[in-house]
C-alpha positions in Angstrom: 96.6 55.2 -62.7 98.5 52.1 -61.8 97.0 48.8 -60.5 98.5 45.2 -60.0 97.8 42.3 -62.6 95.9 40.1 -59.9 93.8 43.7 -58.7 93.1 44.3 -62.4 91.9 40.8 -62.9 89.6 40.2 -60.6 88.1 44.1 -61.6 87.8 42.6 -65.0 85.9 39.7 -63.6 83.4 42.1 -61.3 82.7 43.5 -64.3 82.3 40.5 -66.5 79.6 39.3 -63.9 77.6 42.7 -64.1 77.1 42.6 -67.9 73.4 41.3 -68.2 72.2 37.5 -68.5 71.0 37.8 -71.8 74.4 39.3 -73.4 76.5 36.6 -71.6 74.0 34.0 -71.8 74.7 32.5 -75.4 78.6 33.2 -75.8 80.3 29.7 -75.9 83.6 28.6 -76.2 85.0 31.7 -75.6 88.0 32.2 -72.7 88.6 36.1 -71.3 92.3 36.7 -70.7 94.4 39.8 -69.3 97.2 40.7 -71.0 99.9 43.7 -70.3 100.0 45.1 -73.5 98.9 43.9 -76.9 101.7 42.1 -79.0 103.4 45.0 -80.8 103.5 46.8 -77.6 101.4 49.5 -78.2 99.5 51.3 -75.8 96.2 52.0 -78.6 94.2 48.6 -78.2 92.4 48.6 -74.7 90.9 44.8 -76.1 90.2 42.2 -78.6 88.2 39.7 -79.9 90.1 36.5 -81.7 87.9 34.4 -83.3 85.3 33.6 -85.8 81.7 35.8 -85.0 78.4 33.6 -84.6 77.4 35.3 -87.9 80.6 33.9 -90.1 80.6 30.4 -88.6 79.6 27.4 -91.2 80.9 24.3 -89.3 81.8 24.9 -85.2 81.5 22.2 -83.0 83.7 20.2 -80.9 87.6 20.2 -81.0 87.4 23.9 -81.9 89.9 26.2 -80.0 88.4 28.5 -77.9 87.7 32.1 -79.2 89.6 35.0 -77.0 88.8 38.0 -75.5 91.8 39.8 -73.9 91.7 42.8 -72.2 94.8 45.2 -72.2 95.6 45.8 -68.7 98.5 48.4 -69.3 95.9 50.6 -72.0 93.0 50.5 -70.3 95.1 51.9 -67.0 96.6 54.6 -69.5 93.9 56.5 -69.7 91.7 56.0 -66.6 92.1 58.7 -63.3 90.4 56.4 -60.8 88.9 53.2 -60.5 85.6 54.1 -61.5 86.6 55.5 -64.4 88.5 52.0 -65.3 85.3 49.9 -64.3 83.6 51.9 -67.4 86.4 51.5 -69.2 86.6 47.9 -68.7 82.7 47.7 -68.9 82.6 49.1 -72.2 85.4 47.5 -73.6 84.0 44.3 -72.5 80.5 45.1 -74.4 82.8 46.1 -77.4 84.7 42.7 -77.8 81.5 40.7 -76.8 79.5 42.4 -80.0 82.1 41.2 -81.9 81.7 37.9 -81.1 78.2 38.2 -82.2 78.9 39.8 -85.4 78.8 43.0 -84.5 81.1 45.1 -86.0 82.9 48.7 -85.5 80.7 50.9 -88.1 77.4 49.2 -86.4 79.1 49.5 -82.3 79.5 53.1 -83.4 76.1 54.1 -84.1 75.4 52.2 -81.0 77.6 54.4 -79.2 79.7 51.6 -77.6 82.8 52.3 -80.0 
């Protein structure tokens, strides 16, 4: 499937605003970004979280960078048919990198069926 970086943006935003209140209510300091690929060019990462999870923080306040979430656009297109198929993708991956943030991790969003 193939889709344009400002197409694919505003997809990811659609489907940023359809995750529920309460799961976007509490995230702070935290900035989504699109990027082509991840840095070692691979086309296995669909996204990721960079930052410190609400359960690991001691001290966090102001002056803190943001935390990132950055969706793969070139990934995520890799192995979608049709845009439906990428709004899951992008829904789900969205869900993943978001439980991160929270603390959740892999083993848990696996029993949870969202890895």
């Amino acid at each position: 499937m193939s889709m344009d970086a400002d197409a694919f943006e505003r997809l990811v935003v659609d489907e940023l605003d359809a995750l529920p209140d309460d799961m976007v209510d509490g995230i702070e300091n935290v900035v989504f970004l699109v990027q082509d690929r991840p840095s070692d060019g691979s086309l296995d990462l669909l996204g990721e979280y960079d930052g410190v999870a609400l359960t690991e923080r001691d001290r966090y306040g102001f002056g803190e960078m943001p935390d990132r979430i950055v969706l793969y656009r070139e990934p995520l297109l890799a192995i979608c048919d049709d845009e439906r198929q990428l709004r899951d993708e992008v829904h789900i991956t969205l869900v993943h990198e978001i439980a991160h943030y929270y603390g959740i991790d892999d083993e848990e969003l696996h029993e949870l069926g969202w890895a």
